[in-house]
ZAMARGU-4260 file (C-alpha; in steps of 0.2 Angstrom, whole numbers, plus 5000, padded with zeros to 4 digits):
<rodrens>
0) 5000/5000/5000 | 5015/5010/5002 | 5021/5009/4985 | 5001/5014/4978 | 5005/5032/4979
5) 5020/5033/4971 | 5016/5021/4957 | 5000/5033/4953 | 5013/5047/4954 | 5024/5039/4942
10) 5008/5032/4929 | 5002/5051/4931 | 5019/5059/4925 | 5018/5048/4911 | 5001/5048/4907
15) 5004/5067/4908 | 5019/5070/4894 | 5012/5056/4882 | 4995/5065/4881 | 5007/5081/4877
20) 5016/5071/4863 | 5005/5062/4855 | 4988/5071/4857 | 4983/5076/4836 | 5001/5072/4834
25) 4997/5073/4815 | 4989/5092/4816 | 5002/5100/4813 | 5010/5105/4796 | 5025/5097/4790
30) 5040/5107/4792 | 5053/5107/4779 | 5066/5095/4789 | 5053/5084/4790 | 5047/5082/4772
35) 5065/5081/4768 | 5070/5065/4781 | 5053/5059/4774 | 5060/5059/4759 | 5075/5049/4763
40) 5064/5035/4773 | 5054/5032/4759 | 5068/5029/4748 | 5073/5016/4761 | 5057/5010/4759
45) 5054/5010/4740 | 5073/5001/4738 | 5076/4990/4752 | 5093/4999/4755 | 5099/5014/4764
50) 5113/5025/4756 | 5119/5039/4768 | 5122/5056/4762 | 5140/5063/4772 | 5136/5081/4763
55) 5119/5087/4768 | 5110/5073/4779 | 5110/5066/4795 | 5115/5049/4800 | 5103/5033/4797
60) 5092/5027/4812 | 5078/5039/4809 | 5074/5035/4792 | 5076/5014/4797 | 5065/5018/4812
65) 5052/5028/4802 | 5055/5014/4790 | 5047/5002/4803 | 5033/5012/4808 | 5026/5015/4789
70) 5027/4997/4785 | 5018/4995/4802 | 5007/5007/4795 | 5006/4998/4777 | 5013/5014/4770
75) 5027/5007/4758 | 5031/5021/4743 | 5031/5041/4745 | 5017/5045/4739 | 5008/5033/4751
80) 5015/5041/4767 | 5007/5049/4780 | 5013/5060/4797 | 5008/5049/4809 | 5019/5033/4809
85) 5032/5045/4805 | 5030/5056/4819 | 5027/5042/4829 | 5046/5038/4829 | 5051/5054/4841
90) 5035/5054/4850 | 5039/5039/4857 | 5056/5043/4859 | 5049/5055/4868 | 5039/5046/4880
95) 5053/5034/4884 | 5064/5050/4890 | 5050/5052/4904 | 5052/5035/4911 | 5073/5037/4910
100) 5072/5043/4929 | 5067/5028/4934 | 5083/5019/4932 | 5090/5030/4946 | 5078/5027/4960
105) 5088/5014/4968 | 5104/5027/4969 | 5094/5042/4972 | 5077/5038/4978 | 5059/5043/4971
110) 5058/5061/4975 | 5072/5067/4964 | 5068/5056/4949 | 5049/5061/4949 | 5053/5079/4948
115) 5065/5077/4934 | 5052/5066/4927 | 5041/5079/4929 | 5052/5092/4922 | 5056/5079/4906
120) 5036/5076/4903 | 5032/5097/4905 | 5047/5104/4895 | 5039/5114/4880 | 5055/5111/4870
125) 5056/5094/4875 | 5037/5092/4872 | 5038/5102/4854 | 5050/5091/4846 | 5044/5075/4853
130) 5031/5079/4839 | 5045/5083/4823 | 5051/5068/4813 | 5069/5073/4817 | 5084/5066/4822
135) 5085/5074/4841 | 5074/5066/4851 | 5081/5051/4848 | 5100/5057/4851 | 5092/5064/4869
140) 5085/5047/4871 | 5099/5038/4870 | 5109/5052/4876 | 5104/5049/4895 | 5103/5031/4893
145) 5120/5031/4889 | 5123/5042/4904 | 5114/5031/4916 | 5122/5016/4909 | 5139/5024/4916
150) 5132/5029/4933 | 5130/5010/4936 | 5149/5009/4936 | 5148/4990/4937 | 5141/4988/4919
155) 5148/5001/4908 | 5147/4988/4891 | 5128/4993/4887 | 5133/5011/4884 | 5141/5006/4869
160) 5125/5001/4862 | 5116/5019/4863 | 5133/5029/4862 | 5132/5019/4845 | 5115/5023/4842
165) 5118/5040/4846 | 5130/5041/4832 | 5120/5030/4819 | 5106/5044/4823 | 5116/5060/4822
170) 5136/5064/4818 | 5134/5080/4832 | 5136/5064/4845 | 5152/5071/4847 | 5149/5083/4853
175) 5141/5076/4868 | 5154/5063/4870 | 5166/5081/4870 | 5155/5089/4883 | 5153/5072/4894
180) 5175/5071/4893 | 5176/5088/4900 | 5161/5087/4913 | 5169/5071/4921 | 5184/5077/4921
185) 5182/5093/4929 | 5171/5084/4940 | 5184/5071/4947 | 5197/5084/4948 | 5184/5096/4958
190) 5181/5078/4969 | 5201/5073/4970 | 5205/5092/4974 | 5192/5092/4991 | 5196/5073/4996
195) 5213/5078/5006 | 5216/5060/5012 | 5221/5057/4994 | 5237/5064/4983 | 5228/5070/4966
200) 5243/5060/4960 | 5238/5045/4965 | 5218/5045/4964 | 5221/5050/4945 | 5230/5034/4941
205) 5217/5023/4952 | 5204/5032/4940 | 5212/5029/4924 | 5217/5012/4929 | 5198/5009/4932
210) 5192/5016/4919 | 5203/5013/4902 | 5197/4995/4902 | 5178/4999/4901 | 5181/5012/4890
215) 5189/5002/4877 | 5176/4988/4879 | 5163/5004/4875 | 5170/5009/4862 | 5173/4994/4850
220) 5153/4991/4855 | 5146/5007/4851 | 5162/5008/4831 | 5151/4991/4829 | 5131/4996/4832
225) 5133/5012/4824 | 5143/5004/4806 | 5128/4990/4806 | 5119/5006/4800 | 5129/5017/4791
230) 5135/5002/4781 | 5116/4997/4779 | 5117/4981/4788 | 5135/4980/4784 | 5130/4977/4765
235) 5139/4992/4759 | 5156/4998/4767 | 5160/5013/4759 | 5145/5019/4773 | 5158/5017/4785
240) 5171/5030/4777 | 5157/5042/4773 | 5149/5042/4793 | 5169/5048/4797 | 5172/5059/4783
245) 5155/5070/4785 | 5165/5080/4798 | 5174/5084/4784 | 5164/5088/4770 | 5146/5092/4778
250) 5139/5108/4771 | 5128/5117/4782 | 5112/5126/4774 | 5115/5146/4775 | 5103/5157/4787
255) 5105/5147/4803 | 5118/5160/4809 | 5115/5165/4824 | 5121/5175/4841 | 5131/5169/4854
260) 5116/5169/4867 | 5103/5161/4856 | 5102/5146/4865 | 5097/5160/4880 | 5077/5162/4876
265) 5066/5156/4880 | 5075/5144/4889 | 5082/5157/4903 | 5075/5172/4898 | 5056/5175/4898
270) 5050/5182/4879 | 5032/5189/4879 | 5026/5188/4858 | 5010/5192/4854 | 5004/5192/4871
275) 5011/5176/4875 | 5023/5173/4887 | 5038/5159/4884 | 5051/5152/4895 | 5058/5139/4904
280) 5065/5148/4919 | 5057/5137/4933 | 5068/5121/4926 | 5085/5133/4926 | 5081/5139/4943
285) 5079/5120/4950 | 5094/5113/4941 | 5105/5130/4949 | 5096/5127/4966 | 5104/5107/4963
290) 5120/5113/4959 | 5124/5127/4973 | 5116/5115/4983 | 5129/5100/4980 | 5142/5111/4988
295) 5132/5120/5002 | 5120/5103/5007 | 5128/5094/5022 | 5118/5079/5024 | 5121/5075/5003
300) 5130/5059/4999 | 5147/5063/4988 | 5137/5052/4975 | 5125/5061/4973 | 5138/5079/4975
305) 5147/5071/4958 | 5129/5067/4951 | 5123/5085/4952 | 5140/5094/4948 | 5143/5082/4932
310) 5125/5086/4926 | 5129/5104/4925 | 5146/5105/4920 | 5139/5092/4905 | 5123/5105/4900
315) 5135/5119/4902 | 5149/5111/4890 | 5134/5106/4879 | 5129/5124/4878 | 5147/5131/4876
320) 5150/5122/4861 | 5137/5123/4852 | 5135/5142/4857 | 5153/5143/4847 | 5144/5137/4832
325) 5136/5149/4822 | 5125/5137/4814 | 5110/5137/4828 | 5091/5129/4828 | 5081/5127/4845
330) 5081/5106/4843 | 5102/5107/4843 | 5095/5111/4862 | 5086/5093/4866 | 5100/5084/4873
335) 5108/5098/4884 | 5091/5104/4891 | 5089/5085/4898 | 5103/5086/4907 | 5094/5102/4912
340) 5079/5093/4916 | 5087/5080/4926 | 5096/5090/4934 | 5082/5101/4941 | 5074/5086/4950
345) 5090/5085/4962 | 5084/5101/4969 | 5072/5090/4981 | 5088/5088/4991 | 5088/5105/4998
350) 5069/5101/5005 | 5071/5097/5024 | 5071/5077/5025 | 5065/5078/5007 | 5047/5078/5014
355) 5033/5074/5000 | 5021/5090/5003 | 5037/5102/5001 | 5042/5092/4986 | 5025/5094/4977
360) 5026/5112/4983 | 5041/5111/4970 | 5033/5102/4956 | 5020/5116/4957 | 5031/5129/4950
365) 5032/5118/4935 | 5013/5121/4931 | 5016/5134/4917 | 5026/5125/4907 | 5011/5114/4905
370) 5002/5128/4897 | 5014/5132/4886 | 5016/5114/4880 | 5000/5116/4875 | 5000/5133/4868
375) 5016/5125/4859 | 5007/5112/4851 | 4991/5117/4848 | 4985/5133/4841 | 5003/5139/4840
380) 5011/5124/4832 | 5016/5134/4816 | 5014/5149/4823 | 5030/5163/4824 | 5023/5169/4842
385) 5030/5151/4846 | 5050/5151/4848 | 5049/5133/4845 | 5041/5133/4828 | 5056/5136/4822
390) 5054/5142/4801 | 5038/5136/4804 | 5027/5132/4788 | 5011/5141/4784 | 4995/5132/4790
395) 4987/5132/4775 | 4997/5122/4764 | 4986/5108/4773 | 4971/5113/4762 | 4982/5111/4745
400) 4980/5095/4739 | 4961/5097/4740 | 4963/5112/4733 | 4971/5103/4719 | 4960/5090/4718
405) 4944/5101/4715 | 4953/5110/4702 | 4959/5094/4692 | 4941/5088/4696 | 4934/5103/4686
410) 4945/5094/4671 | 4943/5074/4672 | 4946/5073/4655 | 4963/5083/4657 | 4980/5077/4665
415) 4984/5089/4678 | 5002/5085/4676 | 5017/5086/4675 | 5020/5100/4689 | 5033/5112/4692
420) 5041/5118/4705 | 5053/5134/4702 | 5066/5142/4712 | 5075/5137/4728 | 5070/5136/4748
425) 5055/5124/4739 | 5053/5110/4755 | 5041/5105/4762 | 5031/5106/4745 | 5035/5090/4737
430) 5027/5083/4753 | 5010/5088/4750 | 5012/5082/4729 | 5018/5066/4733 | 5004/5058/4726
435) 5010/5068/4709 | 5021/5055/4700 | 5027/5067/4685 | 5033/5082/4696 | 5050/5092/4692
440) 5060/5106/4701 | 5071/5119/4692 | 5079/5135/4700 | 5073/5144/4684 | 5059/5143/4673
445) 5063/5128/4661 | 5059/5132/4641 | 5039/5129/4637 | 5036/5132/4654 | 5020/5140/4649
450) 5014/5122/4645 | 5013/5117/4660 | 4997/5114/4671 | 5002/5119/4689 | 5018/5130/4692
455) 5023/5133/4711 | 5035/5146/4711 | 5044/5155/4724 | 5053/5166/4710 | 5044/5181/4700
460) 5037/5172/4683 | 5025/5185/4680 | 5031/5191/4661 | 5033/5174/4656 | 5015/5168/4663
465) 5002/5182/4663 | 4995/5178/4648 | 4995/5157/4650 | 4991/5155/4668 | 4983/5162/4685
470) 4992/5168/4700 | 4984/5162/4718 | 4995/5165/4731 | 4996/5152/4744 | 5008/5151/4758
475) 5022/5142/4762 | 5034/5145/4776 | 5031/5161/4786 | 5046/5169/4777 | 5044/5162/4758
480) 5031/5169/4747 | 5023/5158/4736 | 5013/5159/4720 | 5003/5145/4712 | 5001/5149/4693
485) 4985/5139/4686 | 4984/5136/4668 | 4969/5146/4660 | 4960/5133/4656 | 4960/5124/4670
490) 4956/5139/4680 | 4940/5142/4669 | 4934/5126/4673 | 4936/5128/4690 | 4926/5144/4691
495) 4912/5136/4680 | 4911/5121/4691 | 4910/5132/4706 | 4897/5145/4698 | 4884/5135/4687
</rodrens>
């Protein structure tokens, strides 16, 4: 009877941030990095074999994941898929992330681990891109199982299972494995530095002496997992030069430079747009509380002091780095902000005896972020008020393929294709005319263009159409302009069917 309550706590929290992830998960329009990793899966799915891209694209578990959940779905081609299964693949990433605390009960009890449950399930931008066939949810995922893998000390081997994930999802792993180097590090040299009975000298040769074996052991499992991927199954081995020399060669799309303190709002700093306000400053508070407390707290374990101060160091290297890069989007955030999170339920061990009712005193200051969750994916999903609908496309691109359809309609006798797409920044269009088998893209108007039965174009055509074709403008993305050019006759029947 004991247990009752905090097994309802636990089946809350969950119920809690899966409603938030998978609630209407297909309402939202598909943004352009989504239409694009669609793209790739259905190639997967359409040839049985997966050939990785070391100049644009990320690394291949999301696309044989989504691959999965289409089948499941009986989705097998491009033009047969659909956003849910998709989406399916980081929502349930993202519900997995809730449950992560759970594996540090037995080190650190249930009070700590509920709250950073808490703080996983309520996180807006944890919450936003649980809903985004990308790549981050899962590299967060399997970030912090890799992490609680190593806090069990005794059984370090499995980490190299999701470090290798990690790098078969995305080649920015690094970049934790960086972060996590430097976190431990100045964490055992913090430890060594106030344990006087010990020479530095000496408990850094115990350390490395205890840990090189393990390490090696991780590495050659996580080399192995994450080639099974980019060598499709170890089929095709030039995957496993290209997953190395993408650090090399990987070109970045222009206009994702961005200031230093990005990364800064609406994580810290509160943003009011529109007459919403946005921020995660209640999670930032908790996880300082934790780590000021980890050197001021008397009665805390030097566990759960390394726990605490490895957790912040890791966010705070996590945000250094990848505040050096200019290239910045809010989802590069995901992992770091779970350390975050985690980190925040720790501040249960400043409460006096860690008592339950001051506890859920503290999982009351997490109540806005619910809101925003909601505001976030909901009426704001693609919506430039919300910081996390990042280049977010325009809502009404959902209503285009019937559009489409009751124009071609108008004309059953007349093939509505081929169609043609002109000019650049074009995605997530060929999304909604995947069920267009004859449909091209040029960055200028081909010859005989005029021909043509549907032109998108993101480029002026005016002096080369206006006496072929009618303009409709239609939304896109929030920053591209877009105008569809219907062919006369087309658009006479149209108008005719609708008027009679």
């Amino acid at each position: 009877m004991k247990s009752l309550p905090i097994i309802l706590f636990w089946l809350g929290i969950f119920a809690i941030g899966a409603h938030l992830r998978l609630d209407d998960l297909a309402s939202r329009p598909f943004h352009a990095d989504e239409a694009t990793g669609a793209k790739i899966t259905s190639r997967c799915l359409e040839s049985g074999t997966y050939v990785f891209d070391p100049l644009h694209y990320h690394g291949p578990l999301l696309s044989e994941l989504g691959d999965l959940t289409a089948r499941a779905y009986g989705e097998n081609k491009w033009s047969e898929l659909n956003k849910q299964p998709l989406r399916l693949v980081p929502a349930i990433a993202g519900c997995l992330l809730i449950l992560l605390p759970m594996l540090g009960i037995r080190r650190y009890g249930h009070p700590p681990m509920l709250l950073a449950a808490l703080a996983l399930a309520l996180s807006p931008l944890l919450v936003y891109y649980s809903r985004m066939y990308i790549h981050e949810m899962l590299l967060a995922l399997f970030g912090l199982l890799a992490l609680f893998q190593f806090a069990a000390r005794k059984c370090w081997w499995p980490a190299g299972i999701w470090i290798g994930l990690m790098f078969a999802t995305k080649e920015t792993f690094a970049i934790s494995l960086i972060a996590w180097f430097a976190a431990g590090t100045l964490t055992f040299l913090l430890y060594a530095a106030m344990d006087r009975a010990t020479p530095l000298r000496l408990s850094t040769q115990s350390a490395i002496s205890f840990i090189w074996k393990p390490l090696l052991l991780v590495g050659t499992i996580s080399l192995a997992v994450s080639m099974f991927y980019y060598t499709d199954h170890f089929t095709r081995w030039s995957g496993a030069i290209d997953a190395f020399r993408t650090y090399f060669v990987y070109k970045t799309v222009e206009g994702h430079d961005k200031p230093f303190f990005y990364y800064l709002t609406p994580l810290l700093i509160p943003k009011n747009a529109g007459g919403l306000w946005w921020f995660e400053t209640p999670l930032i508070i908790a996880a300082l509380a934790a780590f000021i407390g980890s050197f001021v707290s008397k009665s805390m374990r030097p566990e759960t002091q390394n726990t605490i101060r490895f957790l912040a160091f890791a966010a705070a290297f996590h945000f250094l780095i990848y505040s050096l890069i200019a290239y910045k989007t809010p989802w590069l955030a995901l992992l770091p902000w779970a350390h975050v999170c985690l980190l925040a339920g720790f501040a249960v061990f400043l409460l006096p005896n860690r008592k339950p009712i001051l506890a859920g005193a503290l999982a009351l200051g997490f109540i806005p972020l619910w809101f925003q969750a909601r505001n976030a994916t909901g009426r704001y999903a693609s919506d430039d008020r919300n910081p996390y609908a990042y280049v977010p496309t325009a809502g009404d691109i959902e209503t285009l393929e019937p559009w489409l359809d009751s124009i071609a309609t108008a004309s059953p006798d007349t093939p509505m294709e081929p169609i043609a797409i002109i000019g650049c920044d074009y995605w997530p269009l060929p999304w909604y005319l995947r069920k267009y088998a004859k449909m091209g893209a040029w960055p200028e108007a081909p010859p005989s263009i005029e021909r043509l039965p549907v032109i998108f174009a993101m480029s002026d055509l005016t002096d080369t159409l206006i006496q072929t074709h009618v303009p409709v403008p239609r939304g896109l993305r929030t920053d591209t302009p877009m105008i569809v050019w219907i062919r006369q006759d087309f658009w006479d029947a149209s108008v005719n069917q609708s008027n009679p």
